[in-house]
C-alpha positions as CSV (number, residue, x, y, z in Angstrom):
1,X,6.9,51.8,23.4
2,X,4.8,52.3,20.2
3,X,6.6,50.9,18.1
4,X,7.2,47.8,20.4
5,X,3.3,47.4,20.2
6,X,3.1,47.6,16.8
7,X,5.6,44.7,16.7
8,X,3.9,42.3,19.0
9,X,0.6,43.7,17.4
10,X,1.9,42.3,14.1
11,X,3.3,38.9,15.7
12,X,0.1,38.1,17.3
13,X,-1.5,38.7,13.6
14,X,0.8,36.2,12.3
15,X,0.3,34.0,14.8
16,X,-3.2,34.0,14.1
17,X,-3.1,33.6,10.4
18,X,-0.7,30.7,11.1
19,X,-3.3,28.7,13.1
20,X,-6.2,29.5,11.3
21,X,-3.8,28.2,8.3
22,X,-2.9,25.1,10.7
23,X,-6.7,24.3,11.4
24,X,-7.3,24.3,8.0
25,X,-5.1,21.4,7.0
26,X,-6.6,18.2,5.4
27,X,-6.6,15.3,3.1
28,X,-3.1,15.2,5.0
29,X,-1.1,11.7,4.1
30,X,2.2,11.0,6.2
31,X,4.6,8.7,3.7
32,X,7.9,7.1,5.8
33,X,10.7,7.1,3.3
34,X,12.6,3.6,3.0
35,X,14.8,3.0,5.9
36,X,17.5,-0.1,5.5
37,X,17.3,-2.8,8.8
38,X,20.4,-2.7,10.4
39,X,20.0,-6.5,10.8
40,X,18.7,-7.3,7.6
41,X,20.4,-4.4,5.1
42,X,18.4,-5.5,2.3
43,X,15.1,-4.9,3.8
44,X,13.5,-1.7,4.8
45,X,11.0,-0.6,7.2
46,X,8.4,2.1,5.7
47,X,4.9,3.5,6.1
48,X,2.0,5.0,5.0
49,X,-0.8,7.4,6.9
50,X,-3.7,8.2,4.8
51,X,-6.3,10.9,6.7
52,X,-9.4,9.3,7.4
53,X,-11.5,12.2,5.6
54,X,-10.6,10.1,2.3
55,X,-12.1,7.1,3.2
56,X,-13.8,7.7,6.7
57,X,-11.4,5.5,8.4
58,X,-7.8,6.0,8.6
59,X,-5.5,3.8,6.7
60,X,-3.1,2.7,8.3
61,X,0.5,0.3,7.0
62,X,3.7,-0.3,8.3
63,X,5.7,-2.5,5.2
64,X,8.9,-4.5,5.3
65,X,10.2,-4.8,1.6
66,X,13.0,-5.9,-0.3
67,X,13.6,-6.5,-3.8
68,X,16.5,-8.9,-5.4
69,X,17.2,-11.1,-8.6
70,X,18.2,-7.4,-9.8
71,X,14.7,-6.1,-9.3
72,X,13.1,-9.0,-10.7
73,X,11.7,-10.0,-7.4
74,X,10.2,-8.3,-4.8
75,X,8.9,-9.4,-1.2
76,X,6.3,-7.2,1.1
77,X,5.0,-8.2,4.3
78,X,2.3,-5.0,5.8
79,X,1.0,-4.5,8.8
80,X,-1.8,-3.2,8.8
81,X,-4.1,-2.9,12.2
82,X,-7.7,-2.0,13.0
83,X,-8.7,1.5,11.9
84,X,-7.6,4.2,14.5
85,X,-6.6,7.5,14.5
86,X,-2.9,7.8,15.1
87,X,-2.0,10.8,12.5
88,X,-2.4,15.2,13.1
89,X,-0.4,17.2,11.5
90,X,-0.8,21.5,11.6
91,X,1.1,22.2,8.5
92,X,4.6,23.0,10.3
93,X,4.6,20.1,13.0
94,X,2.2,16.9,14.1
95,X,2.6,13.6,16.2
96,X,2.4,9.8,14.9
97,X,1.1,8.1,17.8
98,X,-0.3,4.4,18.3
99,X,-0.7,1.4,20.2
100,X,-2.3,-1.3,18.0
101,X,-3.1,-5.4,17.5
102,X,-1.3,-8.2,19.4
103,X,1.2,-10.4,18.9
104,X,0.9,-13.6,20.6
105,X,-2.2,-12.3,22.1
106,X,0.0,-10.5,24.3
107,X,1.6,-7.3,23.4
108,X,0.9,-4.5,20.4
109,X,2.1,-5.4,17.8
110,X,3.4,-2.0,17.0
111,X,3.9,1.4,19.4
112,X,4.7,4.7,18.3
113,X,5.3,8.0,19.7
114,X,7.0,10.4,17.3
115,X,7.1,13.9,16.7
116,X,7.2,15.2,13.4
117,X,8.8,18.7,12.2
118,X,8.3,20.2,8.8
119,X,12.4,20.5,8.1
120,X,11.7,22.4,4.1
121,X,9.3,24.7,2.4
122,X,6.1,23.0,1.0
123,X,5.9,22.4,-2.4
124,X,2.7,21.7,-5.0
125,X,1.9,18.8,-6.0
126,X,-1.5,19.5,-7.0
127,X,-2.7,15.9,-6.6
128,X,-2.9,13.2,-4.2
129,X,-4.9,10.1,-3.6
130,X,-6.7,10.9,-7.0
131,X,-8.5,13.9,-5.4
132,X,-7.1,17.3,-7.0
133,X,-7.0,20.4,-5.0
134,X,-4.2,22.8,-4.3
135,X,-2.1,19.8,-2.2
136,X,1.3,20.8,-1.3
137,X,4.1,18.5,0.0
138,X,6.8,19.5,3.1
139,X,9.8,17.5,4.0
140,X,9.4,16.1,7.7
141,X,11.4,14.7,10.3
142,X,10.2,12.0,13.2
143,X,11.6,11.6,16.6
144,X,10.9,9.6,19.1
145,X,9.9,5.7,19.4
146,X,8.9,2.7,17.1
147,X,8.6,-0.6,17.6
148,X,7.1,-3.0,15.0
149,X,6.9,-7.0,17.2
150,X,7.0,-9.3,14.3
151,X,6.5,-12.3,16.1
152,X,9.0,-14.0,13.8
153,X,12.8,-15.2,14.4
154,X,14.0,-13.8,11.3
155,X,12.9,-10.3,12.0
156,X,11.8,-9.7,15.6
157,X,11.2,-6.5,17.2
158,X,12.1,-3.8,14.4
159,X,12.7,-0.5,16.7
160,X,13.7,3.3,15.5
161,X,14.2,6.7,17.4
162,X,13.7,8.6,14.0
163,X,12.8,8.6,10.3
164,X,12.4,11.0,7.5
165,X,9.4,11.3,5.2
166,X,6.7,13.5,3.7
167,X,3.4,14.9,4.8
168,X,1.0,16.2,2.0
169,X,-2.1,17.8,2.9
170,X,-4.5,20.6,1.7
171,X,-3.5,23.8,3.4
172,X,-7.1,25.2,2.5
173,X,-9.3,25.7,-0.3
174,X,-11.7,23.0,-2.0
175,X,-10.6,19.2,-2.7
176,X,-12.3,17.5,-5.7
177,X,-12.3,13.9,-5.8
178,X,-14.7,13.1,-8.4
179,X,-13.1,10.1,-10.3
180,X,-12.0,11.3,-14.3
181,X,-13.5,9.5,-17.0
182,X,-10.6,8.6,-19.2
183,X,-10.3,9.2,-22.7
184,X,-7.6,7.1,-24.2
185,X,-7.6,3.3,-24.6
186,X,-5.9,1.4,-22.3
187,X,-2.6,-0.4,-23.6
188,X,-2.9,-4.0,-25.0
189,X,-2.7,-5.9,-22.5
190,X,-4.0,-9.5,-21.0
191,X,-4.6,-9.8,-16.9
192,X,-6.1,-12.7,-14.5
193,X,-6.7,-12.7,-10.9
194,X,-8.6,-14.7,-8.7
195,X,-9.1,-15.2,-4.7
196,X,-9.5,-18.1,-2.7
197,X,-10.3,-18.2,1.8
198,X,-7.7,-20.9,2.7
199,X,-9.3,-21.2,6.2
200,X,-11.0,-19.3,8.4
201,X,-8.0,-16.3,9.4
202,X,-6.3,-16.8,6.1
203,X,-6.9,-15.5,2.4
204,X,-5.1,-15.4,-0.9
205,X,-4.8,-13.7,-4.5
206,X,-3.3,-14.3,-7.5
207,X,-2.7,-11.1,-9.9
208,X,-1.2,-11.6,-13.0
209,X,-0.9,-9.5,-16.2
210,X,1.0,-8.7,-19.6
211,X,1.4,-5.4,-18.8
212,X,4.3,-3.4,-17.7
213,X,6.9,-6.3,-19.2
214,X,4.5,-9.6,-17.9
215,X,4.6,-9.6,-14.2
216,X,2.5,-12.2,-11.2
217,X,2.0,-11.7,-7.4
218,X,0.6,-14.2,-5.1
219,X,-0.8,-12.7,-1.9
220,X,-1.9,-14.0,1.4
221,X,-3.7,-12.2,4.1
222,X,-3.3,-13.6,8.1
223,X,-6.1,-12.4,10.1
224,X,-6.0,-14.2,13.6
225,X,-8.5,-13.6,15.7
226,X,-6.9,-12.1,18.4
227,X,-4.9,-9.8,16.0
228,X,-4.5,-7.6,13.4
229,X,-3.7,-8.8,9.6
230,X,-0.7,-9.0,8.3
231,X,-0.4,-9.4,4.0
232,X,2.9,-11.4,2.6
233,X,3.0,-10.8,-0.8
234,X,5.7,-12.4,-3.5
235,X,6.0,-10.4,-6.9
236,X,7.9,-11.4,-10.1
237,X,8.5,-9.7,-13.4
238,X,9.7,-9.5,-16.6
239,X,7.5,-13.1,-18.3
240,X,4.6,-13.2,-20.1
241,X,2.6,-15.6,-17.6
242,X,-0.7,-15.7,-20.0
243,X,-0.9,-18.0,-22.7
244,X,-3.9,-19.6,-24.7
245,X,-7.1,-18.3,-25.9
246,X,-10.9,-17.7,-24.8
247,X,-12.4,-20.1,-23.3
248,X,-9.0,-21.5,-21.5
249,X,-6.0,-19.3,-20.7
250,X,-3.0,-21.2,-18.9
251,X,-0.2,-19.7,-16.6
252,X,3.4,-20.9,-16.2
253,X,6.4,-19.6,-14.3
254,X,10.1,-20.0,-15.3
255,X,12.0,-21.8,-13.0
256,X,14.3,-20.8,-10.6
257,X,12.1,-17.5,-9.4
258,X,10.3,-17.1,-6.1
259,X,6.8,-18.4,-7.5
260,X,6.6,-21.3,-8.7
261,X,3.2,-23.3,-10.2
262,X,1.2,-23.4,-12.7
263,X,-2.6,-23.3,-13.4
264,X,-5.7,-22.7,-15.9
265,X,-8.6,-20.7,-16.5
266,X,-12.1,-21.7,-17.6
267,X,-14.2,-19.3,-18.7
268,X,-17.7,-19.8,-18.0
269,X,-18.9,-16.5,-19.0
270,X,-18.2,-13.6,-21.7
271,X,-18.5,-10.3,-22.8
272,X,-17.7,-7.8,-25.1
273,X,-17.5,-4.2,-24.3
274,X,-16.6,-1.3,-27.4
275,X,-15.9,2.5,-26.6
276,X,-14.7,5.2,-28.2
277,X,-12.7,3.0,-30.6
278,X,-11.5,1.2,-27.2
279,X,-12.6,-3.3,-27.2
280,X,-12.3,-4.7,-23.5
281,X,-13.0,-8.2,-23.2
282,X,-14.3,-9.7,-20.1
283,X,-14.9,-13.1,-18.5
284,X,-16.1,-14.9,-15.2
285,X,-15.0,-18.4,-14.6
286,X,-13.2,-20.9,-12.2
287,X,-8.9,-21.4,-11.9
288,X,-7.3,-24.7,-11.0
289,X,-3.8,-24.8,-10.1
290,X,-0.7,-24.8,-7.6
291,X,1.5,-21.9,-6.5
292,X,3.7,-21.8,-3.9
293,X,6.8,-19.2,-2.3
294,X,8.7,-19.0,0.8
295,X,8.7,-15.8,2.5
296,X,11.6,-14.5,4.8
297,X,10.2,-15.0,8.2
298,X,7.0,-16.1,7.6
299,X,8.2,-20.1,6.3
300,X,7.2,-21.6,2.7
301,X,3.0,-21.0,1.6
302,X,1.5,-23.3,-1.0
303,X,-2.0,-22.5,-2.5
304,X,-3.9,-25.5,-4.2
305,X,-6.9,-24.3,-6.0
306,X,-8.9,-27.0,-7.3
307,X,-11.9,-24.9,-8.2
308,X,-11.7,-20.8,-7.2
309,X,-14.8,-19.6,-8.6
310,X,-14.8,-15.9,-9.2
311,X,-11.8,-16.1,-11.4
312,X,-12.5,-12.9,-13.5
313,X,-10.1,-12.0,-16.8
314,X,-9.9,-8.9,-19.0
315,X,-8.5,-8.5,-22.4
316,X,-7.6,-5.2,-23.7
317,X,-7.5,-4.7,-27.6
């Protein structure tokens, strides 16, 4: 009898350090691993859950993605609703649940009610959202339901009874988030990128840069008033797409990739900036130009700018 006390005397003191371990979870981020369409095999369906403690507000994105032209292209179109909660997780097990924006201004847009179970041991990864803290990282599994309403012909409703993923969170102990100063130059490199309101529910950007092998994305945001936003965005790699020198940089595209367009940049505005051996040159001014894609789903978008003021550029030497 003793000795069965001492046992259950013992479990409950486990028990206890296991929820006092539990509560003292945070900075948790749940990441949905890449999970094929069975109607579309070259997309996937993933997600991202980032705690509101980093930000105050949860952030919250459910992506469709594929890449072709042997990974010379890639397509994304997010979800990404009002901020709500929708993530807890204890350390060992958690639920996803939600119920948010309308498609149609009907139903919402996306539902979910999963379960998730740690299914490995947590591992460090001693970083994470560039705060730095003793983060760790578990293997998880979801069950339950998810259903992503498109609106669209091409993709409809996307549903699942389970995924797989990853959940890392602080299991205790203090989180520093101060940003680092960094000490090394930045790699040569030229970038552009301006935005432009196409109409009152819409927006686009333009990112471009010679980093990384040359690379351009055109973005635009859908934000209906009766909804929540969805972002289509078209990225191409491997060209240079800068050419030309202070005060007027132009852009081109080869043909036959997903972007095509061209356009110029006017600086109106300059400046110079040395550090520790590091020269960044900077620049305000206006772009004029055409792009246009075709997104799977979402039908063909063209963006005319004929004066986007705000056009910034940055030189690294």
């Amino acid at each position: 009898m003793k000795r069965q006390r001492v046992v259950l005397v013992a479990a409950v003191g486990v028990a206890l350090a296991l929820s006092a371990r539990a509560y003292a979870v945070d900075h948790a981020v749940l990441i949905i691993s890449p999970t094929k369409l069975a109607a579309h095999p070259a997309w996937n369906v993933h997600a991202r859950i980032v705690d509101a403690v980093y930000a105050g507000q949860e952030t919250f994105g459910v992506s469709l993605t594929r890449s072709f032209l042997k990974g010379r292209a890639e397509e994304q179109h997010e979800f990404a609703p009002a901020f709500e909660r929708t993530f807890t997780f204890d350390g060992q097990h958690g639920r996803w649940e939600a119920a948010l924006g309308v498609v149609a201004g009907r139903s919402n847009a996306v539902t979910v009610k999963m379960d998730i179970t740690a299914t490995g041991a947590p591992q460090p990864v001693g970083e994470s959202q560039g705060c730095r803290g003793a983060f760790v990282q578990v293997p998880v599994a979801l069950q339950g339901t998810f259903a992503l309403r498109t609106g669209t012909r091409f993709f409809k409703t996307i549903r699942r009874s389970s995924f797989t993923g990853v959940v890392i969170f602080n299991p205790g102990g203090q989180v520093d988030c101060t940003p680092l100063a960094s000490t090394e130059c930045s790699p040569k490199s030229r970038s552009l990128s301006f935005s432009q309101a196409l109409a009152s529910s819409s927006s686009t950007q333009v990112l471009m840069g010679t980093d990384q092998g040359g690379w351009m994305s055109l973005a635009f945001a859908d934000r209906p008033i009766a909804g929540s936003p969805w972002y289509h965005v078209m990225r191409i790699s491997r060209f240079n797409p800068l050419s030309g020198q202070l005060p007027r940089i132009s852009t081109r595209i080869p043909t036959k990739l997903p972007i095509q367009g061209s356009g110029t940049f006017a600086a109106r505005s300059m400046s110079t900036e040395t550090k520790s051996g590091c020269q960044t040159i900077s620049a305000t001014g206006s772009f004029k130009g055409t792009f246009h894609t075709s997104f799977a789903g979402w039908g063909p978008r063209k963006l005319l700018a004929s004066s986007a003021n705000g056009a910034t550029y940055r030189e690294d030497r």
